[in-house]
C-alpha positions in Angstrom: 41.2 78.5 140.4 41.2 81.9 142.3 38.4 83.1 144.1 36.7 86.3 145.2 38.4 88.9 143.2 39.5 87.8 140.2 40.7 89.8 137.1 40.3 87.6 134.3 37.0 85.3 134.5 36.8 82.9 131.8 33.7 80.4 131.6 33.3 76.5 129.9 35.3 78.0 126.3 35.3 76.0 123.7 37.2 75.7 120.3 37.4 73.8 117.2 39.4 73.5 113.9 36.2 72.4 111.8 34.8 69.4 113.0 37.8 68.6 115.2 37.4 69.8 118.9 40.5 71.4 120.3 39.3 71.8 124.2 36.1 71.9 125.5 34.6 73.3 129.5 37.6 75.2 130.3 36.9 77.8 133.4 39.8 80.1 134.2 40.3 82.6 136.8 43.2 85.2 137.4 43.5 87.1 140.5 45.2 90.5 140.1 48.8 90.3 140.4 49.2 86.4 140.1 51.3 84.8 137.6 49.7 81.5 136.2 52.0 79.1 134.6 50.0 76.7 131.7 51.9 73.5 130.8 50.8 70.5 128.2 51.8 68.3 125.5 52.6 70.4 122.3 49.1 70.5 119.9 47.3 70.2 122.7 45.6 73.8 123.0 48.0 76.0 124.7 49.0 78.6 122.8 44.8 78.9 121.4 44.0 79.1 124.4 46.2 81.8 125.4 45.2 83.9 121.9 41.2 83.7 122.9 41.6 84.9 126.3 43.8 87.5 125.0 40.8 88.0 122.0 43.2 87.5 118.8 40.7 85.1 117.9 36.9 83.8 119.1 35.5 80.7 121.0 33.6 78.5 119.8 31.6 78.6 123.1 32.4 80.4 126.3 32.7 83.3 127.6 36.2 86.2 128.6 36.0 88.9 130.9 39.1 91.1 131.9 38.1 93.2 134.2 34.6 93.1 133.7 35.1 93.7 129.9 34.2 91.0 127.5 34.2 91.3 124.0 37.1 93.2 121.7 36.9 95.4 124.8 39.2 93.0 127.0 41.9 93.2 124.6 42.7 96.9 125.8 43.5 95.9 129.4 46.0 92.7 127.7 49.5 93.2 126.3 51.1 89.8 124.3 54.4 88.5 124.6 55.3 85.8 121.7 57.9 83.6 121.4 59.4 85.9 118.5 60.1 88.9 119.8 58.5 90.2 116.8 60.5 93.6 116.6 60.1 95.6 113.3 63.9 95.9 112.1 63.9 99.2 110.4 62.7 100.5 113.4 64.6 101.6 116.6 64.4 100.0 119.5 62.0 102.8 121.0 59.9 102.9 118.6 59.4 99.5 118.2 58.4 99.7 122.1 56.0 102.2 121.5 54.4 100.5 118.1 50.4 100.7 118.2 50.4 103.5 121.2 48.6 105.7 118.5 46.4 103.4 117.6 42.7 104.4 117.1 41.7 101.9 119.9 43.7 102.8 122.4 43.3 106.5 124.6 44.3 109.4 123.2 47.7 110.7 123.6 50.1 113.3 122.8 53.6 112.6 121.5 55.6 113.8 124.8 52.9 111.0 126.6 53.4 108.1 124.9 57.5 108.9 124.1 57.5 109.0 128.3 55.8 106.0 128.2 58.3 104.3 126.1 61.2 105.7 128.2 59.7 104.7 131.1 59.2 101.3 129.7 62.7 100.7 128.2 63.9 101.8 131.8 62.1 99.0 133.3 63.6 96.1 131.3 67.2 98.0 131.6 67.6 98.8 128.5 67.4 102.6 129.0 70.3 103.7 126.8 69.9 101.3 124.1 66.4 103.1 122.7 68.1 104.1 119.5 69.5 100.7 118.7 68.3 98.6 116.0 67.1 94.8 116.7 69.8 93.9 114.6 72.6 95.3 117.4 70.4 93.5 119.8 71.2 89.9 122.0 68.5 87.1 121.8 67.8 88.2 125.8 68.0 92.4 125.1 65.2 91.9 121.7 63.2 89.7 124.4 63.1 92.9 126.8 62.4 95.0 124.2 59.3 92.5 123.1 58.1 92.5 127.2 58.7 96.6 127.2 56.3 96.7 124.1 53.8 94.9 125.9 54.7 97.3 129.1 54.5 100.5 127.8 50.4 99.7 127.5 50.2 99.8 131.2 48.1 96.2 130.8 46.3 94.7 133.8 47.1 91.2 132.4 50.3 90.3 130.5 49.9 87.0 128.0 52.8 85.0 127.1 53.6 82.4 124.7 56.9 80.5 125.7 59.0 83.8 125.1 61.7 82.7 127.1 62.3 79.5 125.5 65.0 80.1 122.8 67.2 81.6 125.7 69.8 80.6 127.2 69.7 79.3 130.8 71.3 82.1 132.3 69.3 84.6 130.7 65.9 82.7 131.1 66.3 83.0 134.8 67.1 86.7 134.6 63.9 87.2 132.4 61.8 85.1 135.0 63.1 87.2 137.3 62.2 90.3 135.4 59.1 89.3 135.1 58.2 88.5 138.3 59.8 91.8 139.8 57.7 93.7 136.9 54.3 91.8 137.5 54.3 92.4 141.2 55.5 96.2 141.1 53.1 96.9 138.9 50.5 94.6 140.1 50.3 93.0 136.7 48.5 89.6 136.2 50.3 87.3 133.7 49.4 83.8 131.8 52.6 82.3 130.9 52.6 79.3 128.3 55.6 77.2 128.7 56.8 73.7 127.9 59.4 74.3 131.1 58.0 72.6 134.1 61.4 74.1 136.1 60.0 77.3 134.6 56.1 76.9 136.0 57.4 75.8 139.2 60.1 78.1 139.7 57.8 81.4 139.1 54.2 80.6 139.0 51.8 81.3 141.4 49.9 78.4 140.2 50.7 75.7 137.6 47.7 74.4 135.3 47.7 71.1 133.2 45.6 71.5 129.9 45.1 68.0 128.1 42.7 65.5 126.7 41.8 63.0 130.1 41.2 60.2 126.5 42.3 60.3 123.1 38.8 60.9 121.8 38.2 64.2 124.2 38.6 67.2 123.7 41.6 68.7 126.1 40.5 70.6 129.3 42.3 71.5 132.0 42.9 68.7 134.3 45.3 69.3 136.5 46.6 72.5 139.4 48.9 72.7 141.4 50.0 75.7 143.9 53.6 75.4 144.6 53.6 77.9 147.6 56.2 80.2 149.1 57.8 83.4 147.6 58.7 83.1 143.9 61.4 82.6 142.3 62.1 79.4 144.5 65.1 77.2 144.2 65.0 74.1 141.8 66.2 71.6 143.9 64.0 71.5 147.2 62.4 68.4 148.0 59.0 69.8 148.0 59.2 71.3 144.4 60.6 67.8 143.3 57.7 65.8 144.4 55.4 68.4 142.6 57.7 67.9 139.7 57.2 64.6 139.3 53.2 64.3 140.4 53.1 67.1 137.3 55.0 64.4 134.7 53.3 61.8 136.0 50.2 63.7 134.9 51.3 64.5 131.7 52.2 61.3 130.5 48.6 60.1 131.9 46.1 62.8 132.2 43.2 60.9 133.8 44.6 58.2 136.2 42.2 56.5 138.7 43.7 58.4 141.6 43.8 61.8 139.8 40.9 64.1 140.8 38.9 65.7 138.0 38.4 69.6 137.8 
């Protein structure tokens, strides 16, 4: 958990789908400028997790602040990256990137503003001269940077994302890690990544989290971290990142074993 000066402080959240308990006691903190990687069994909370911190939907219990923010107010220092990229197709590629900037929730703006925003967006995810495309024109790994501009272009403090680089290919998942990373730390962007990937968590996360239920009858929680160390992104194959790989499966495939500390 980070310490000291955290950006996102979340406190023992709960939720539930009627009388079924989803997760239960989960504290989170996010430091500015870290990227935390949150792995798990599919169904087991991850991606509900990811839309109450970013406040697309309420706890049962527990509490989200972003900055000091809790509340709807949060959600205006968070951009969300799906899986989808989610781009509107009769709209151009820059305007899809600038899509809610005029919304009545966010500051006000004049057109020159928030079209310089999009530009300067676009520019980050290289896709400067492509702002007039279509997302039909548009590879699998260019509508992906267009999704990751979108969520740019709102200048968040904390960038959520749900697996978005998973229907890539291998080549082009590293260059959006890579993105990523490079984006998060130049801007000093904090990010929650969601991923199935444990190459992915370990390759670019500043710390890896394990959400899952320690019994069959519990609730899931998170029950495992680990820090992988050293400059991000780090090579696959060192021996170090191996061991963690396989402590992290282990874990997975038994939550709550004798020897496994609980958090």
């Amino acid at each position: 958990m980070a310490s000291g000066n955290a950006l996102l402080v979340a406190r023992q959240l709960a939720f539930s789908y009627g009388a079924q308990p989803v997760f239960a006691g989960v504290d989170l903190d996010i430091a500015p400028r870290e990227i935390v990687c949150l792995i798990g069994a599919s169904g087991c909370g991850k991606s509900t997790l990811l839309r109450l911190l970013a406040g697309l939907a309420e706890p049962a219990a527990g509490s989200v602040a972003v900055n000091g923010d809790s509340g709807p107010k949060r959600a205006a220092h968070a951009s969300v990256v799906f899986q989808s990229p989610a781009l509107l197709p009769w709209l151009s590629v820059a305007d899809n990137v600038g899509f809610g900037l005029d919304f009545a929730c966010r500051p006000r703006e004049g057109k020159a503003q928030r079209a310089a925003r999009v530009d300067r967006a676009l520019d980050q995810v290289g896709l400067a001269g492509h702002a007039r495309a279509r997302p039909s024109a548009l590879s699998g790994g260019m509508a992906q940077r267009v999704a990751l501009a979108r969520a740019l272009a709102r200048d968040p403090e904390i960038i959520y994302l749900d697996e978005p680089f998973s229907a890539l290919d291998a080549i082009t998942r590293e260059s959006m890690q890579d993105l990523l990373l490079e984006l998060a730390h130049r801007r000093r962007s904090a990010a929650l990544l969601v991923t199935h990937d444990i190459d992915e968590a370990l390759r670019i996360g500043d710390r890896v989290l394990l959400l899952a239920r320690p019994d069959p009858a519990s609730p899931a929680r998170i029950v495992g971290e680990w820090q992988p160390g050293g400059r991000a992104p780090r090579q696959h194959r060192s021996s170090a990142l191996n061991a963690m790989r396989e402590e992290i499966l282990y874990s997975l495939s038994d939550p709550a074993p004798a020897w496994f500390p609980t958090l």
